[in-house]
C-alpha positions in Angstrom: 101.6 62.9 -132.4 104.8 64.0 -130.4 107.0 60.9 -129.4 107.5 60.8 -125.3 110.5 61.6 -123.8 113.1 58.5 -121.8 111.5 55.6 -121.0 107.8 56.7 -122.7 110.3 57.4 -125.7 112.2 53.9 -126.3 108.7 52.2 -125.6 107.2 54.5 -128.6 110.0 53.8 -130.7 109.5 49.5 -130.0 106.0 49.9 -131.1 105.6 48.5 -134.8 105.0 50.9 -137.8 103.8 48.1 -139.6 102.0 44.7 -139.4 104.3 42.2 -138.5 104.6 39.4 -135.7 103.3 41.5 -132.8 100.6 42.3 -134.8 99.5 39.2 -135.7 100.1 37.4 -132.5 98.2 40.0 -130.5 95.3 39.8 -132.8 94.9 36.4 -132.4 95.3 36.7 -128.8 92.2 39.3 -128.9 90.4 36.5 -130.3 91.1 33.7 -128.2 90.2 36.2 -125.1 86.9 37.3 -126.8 86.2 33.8 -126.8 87.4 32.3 -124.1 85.0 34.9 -121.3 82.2 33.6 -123.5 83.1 29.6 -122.3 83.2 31.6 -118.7 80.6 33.9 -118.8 78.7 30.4 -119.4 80.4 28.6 -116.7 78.9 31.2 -114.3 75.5 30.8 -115.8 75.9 26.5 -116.2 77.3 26.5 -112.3 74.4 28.9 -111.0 77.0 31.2 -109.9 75.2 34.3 -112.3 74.3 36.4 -108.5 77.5 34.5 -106.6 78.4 38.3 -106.1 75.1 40.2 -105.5 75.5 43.8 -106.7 77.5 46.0 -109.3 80.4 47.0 -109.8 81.2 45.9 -106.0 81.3 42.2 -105.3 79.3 42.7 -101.9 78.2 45.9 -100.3 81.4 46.4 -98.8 83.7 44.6 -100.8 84.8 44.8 -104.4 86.2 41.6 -104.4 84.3 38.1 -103.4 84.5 36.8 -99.9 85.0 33.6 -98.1 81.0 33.1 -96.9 80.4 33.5 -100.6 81.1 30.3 -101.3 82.6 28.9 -104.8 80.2 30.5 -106.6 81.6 33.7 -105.4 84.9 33.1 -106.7 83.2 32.1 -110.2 81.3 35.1 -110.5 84.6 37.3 -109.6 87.0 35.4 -111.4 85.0 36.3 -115.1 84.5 40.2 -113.6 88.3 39.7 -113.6 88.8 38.5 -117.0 87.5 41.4 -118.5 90.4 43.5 -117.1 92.8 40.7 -119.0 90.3 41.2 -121.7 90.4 45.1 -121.6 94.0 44.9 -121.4 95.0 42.8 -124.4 92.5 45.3 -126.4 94.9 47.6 -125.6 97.6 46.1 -126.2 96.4 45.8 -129.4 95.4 49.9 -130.0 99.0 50.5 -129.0 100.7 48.3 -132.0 98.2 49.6 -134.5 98.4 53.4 -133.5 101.6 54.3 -135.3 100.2 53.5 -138.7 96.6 54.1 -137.6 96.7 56.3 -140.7 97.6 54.0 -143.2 95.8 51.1 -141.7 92.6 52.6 -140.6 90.8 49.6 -140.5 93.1 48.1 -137.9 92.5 51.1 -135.7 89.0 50.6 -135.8 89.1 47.3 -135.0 91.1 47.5 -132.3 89.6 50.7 -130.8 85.7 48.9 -130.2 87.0 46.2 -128.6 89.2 48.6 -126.2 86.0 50.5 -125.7 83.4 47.9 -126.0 84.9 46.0 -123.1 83.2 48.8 -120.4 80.5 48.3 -122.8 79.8 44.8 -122.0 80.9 45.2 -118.0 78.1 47.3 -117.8 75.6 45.3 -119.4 76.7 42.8 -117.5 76.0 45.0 -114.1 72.9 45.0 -115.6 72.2 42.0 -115.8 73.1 41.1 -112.2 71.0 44.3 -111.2 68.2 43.0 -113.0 68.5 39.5 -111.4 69.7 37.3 -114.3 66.7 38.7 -116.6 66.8 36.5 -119.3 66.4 39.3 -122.2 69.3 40.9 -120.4 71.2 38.1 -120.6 70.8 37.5 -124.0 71.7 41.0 -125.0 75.1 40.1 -123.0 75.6 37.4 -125.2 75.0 39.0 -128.5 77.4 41.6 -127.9 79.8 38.8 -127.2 79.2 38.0 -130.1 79.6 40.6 -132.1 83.1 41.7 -130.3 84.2 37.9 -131.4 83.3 39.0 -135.0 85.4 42.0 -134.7 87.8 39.9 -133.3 88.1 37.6 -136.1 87.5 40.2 -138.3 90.8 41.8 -137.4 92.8 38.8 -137.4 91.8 38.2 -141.4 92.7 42.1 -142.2 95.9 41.6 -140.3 97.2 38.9 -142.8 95.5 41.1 -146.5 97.2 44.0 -147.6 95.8 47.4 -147.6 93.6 49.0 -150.2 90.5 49.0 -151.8 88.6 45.8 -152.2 87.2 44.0 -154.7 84.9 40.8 -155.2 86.8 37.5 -156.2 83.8 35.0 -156.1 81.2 34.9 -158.6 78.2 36.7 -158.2 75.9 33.5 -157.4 78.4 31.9 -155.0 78.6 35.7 -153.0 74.6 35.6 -152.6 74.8 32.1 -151.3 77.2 32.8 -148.6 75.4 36.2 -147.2 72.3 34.5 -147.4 73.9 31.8 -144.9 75.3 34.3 -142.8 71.8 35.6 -142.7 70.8 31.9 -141.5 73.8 32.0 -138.9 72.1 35.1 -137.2 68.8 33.8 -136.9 70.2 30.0 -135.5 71.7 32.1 -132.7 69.3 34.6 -131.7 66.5 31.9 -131.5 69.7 29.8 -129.6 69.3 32.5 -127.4 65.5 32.6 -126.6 65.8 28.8 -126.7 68.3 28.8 -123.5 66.3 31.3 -122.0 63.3 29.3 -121.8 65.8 26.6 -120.0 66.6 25.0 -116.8 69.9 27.3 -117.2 69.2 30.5 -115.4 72.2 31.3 -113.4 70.5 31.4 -110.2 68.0 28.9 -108.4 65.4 32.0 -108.4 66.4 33.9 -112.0 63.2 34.4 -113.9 62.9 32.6 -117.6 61.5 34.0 -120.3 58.3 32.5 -120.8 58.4 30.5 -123.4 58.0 26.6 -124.3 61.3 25.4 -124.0 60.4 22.3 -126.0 58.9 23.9 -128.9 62.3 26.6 -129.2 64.3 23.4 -129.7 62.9 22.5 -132.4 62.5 26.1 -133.6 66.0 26.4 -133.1 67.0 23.8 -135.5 65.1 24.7 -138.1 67.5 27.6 -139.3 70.3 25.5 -138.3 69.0 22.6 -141.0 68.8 25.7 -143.3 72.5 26.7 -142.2 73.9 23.1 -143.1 72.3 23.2 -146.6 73.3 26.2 -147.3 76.9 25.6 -146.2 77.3 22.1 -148.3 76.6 24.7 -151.2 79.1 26.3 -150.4 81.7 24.2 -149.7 80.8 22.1 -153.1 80.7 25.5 -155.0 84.3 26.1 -153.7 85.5 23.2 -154.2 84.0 22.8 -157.8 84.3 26.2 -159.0 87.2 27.4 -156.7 86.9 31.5 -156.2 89.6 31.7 -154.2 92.0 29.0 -151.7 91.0 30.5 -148.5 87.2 30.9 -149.5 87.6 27.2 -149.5 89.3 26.3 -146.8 86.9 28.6 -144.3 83.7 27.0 -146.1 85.2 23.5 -145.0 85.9 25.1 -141.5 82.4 26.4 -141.4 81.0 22.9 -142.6 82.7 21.3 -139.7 81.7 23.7 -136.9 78.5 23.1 -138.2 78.8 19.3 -137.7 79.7 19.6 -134.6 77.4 22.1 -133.1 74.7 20.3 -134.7 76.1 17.0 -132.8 76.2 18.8 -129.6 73.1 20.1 -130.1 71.0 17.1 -130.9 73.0 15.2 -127.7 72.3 17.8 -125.2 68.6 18.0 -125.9 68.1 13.8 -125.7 70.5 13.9 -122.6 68.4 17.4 -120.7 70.6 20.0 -121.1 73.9 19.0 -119.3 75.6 21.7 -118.3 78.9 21.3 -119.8 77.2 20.0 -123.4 75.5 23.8 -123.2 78.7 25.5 -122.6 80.4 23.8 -125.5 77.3 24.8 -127.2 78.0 28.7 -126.4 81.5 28.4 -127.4 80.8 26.6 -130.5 78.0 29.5 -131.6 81.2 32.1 -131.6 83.1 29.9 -133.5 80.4 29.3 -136.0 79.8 33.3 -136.3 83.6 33.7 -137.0 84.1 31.2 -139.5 80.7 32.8 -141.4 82.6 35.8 -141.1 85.7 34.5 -142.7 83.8 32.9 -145.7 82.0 36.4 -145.9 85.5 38.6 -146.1 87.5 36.1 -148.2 85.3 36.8 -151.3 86.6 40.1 -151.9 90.5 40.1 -152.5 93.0 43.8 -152.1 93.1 45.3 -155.5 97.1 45.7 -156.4 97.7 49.3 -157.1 98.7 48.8 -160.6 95.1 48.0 -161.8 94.0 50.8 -160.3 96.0 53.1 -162.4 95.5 51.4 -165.0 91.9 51.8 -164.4 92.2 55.3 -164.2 94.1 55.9 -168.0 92.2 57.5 -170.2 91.8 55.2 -172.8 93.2 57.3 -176.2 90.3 57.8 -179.2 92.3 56.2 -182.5 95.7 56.2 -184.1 97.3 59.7 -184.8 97.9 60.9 -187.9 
């Protein structure tokens, strides 16, 4: 690629060539973002502001943006359609101090390019959804790929602290199966999280449809893989602590282990108190958290590979003593 000329020029020479600070910080900063319109996309949903603007992609027929006879759930509404652009534009961001070494770091561009593309993604689900009048299946999709783009999120803020190269597993082969199986568990506690808060009092709008089904009996339903989750989880954080594979593995297993703890708190407490709105959110939020921790767990038990085993991999290993 051909370096601009003036302005476009010093701005393409600034850009980093490497991981450093910039790097890092922005990567982080794609997190917290991919998070935080989660906790917002919720308080539109909690404050029954999900149709406080109407129609897609304008606000009203005639205006993109909210007006004043729309009340504060007009503002709530527009405000997260607005965070997407921050969103969009930190994903950038992000592109731009990755695309200089995109060759050499290839999993960085990746990382950064769904998020940057994903973004549109997710605004038009989101249309969707308000198109579709807060259908709860909709809604649901909307928060799984929330989900997923905080897991690609938090999967680029681990690659951007390992150095490149090939891959290879640090934990021992029992301790590995233990954590995918509870990453498995992790996925199901929040996809039946999902149908259980569309079977709720939570709809977004006084006249949103639910989904159908017995709100009761998904709580409990909902716990069930989260029990599983727990159990799971105190192997793992015994097995790292016992049988260390690696620092990190432990210290993300203890991370996970006390997302867990508190999710399950939250949990129990909104269901006893009826679903108070702000317990829910904290709820949503927590559920990202808990996916990115997994994730972390998951990635720490391989390690980079240092060059020098590699080659000496690849010697041929010489067939007896000359003569």
């Amino acid at each position: 690629m051909n370096a601009p000329t003036g302005t476009l020029q010093r701005f393409w020479s600034w850009l980093p060539t490497g991981v450093d600070r910039r790097v890092r910080v922005i990567a982080w900063a794609n997190f917290v973002a991919q998070t935080i319109i989660v906790g917002t996309g919720g308080a539109v949903r909690l404050t029954g502001a999900g149709l406080g603007c109407p129609t897609w992609p304008r606000c009203t027929a005639e205006s993109f943006v909210t007006t004043p006879e729309m009340g504060i759930h007009g503002i709530i509404e527009f405000g997260n359609r607005t965070l997407f652009f921050v969103v969009e534009i930190i994903a950038i961001i992000a592109v731009l101090y990755v695309i200089k070494y995109r060759h050499e770091r290839r999993d960085l561009f990746v990382l950064t390019i769904i998020p940057a593309a994903s973004v549109f993604l997710q605004a038009i689900v989101g249309g969707i959804t308000v198109l579709s009048g807060l259908n709860p299946y909709v809604v649901g999709l909307h928060f799984v790929l929330s989900v997923v783009l905080v897991v690609l999120a938090a999967v680029l803020v681990y690659r951007v602290y390992e150095r490149p190269g090939p891959r290879a597993r640090v934990a021992p082969g029992w301790y590995a199966g233990v954590a995918h199986v509870t990453s498995f568990f992790v996925a199901v506690t929040v996809v039946v999280g999902i149908l259980t808060t569309g079977s709720g009092p939570h709809a977004g709008d006084g006249g949103a449809a639910r989904n159908g089904l017995d709100p009761e009996l998904l709580q409990h339903v909902h716990s069930w893989p989260a029990y599983v989750t727990l159990a799971l989880t105190l192997v793992l954080v015994v097995g790292a602590l016992r049988f260390p594979p690696r620092p990190r593995t432990r210290t993300f297993a203890l991370w996970l282990l006390a997302i867990e703890i508190v999710q399950i708190i939250v949990g129990v407490t909104q269901a006893r108190l009826g679903l108070p709105e702000i317990l829910v959110g904290i709820h949503m939020v927590l559920a990202c958290l808990l996916t990115a921790a997994m994730t972390a767990v998951i990635l720490s038990l391989k390690s980079t590979v240092p060059t020098t085993v590699i080659e000496a991999e690849r010697q041929p290993v010489s067939g007896g003593a000359s003569n």
